[in-house]
N, C-alpha and C positions, 0 to 999 in steps of 0.2 A: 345459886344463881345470884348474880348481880341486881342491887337495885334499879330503877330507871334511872336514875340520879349519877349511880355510878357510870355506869355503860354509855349515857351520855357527856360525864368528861371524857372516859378512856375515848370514846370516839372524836371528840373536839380534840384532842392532845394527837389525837394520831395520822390526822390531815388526809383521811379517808371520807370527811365532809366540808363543805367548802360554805356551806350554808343552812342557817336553822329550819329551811323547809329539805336539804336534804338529812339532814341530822333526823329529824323528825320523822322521816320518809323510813331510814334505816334503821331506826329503832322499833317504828310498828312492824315494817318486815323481818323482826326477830321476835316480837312477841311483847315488846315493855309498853307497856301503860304508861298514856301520853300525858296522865292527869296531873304526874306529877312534875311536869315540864313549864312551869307558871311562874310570871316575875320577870319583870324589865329587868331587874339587876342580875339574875339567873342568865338571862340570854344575851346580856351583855358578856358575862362573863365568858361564855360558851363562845361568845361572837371572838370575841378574842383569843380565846384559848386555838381556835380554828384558825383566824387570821394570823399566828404566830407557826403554826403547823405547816404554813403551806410552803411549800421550797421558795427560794431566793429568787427563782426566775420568775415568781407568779406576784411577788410580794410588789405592789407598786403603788 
């Protein structure tokens, strides 16, 4: 099994969340441990890894 750490970039990278309370949302509804989800620069990252994910017609 994946860390939380990991599972939340594959999920930032793969534009299946659009936002860190749905990222968030989709990772308890599999099971991962939220605790390790901490840090402004963490969810920056995530925030953009997400904002780079989403198709060209949402990016504005």
């Amino acid at each position: 099994m994946k860390t939380t750490l990991e599972r939340a970039f594959e999920l930032a990278r793969s534009g299946k969340c659009a936002s860190m309370k749905e990222l968030q949302r989709t990772l308890a509804a599999e099971g991962y441990a939220q605790q390790q989800l901490t840090g402004p620069v963490l969810f920056e990252q995530l925030r953009r890894l997400m904002k780079a994910a989403k198709p060209p017609s949402d990016k504005a």
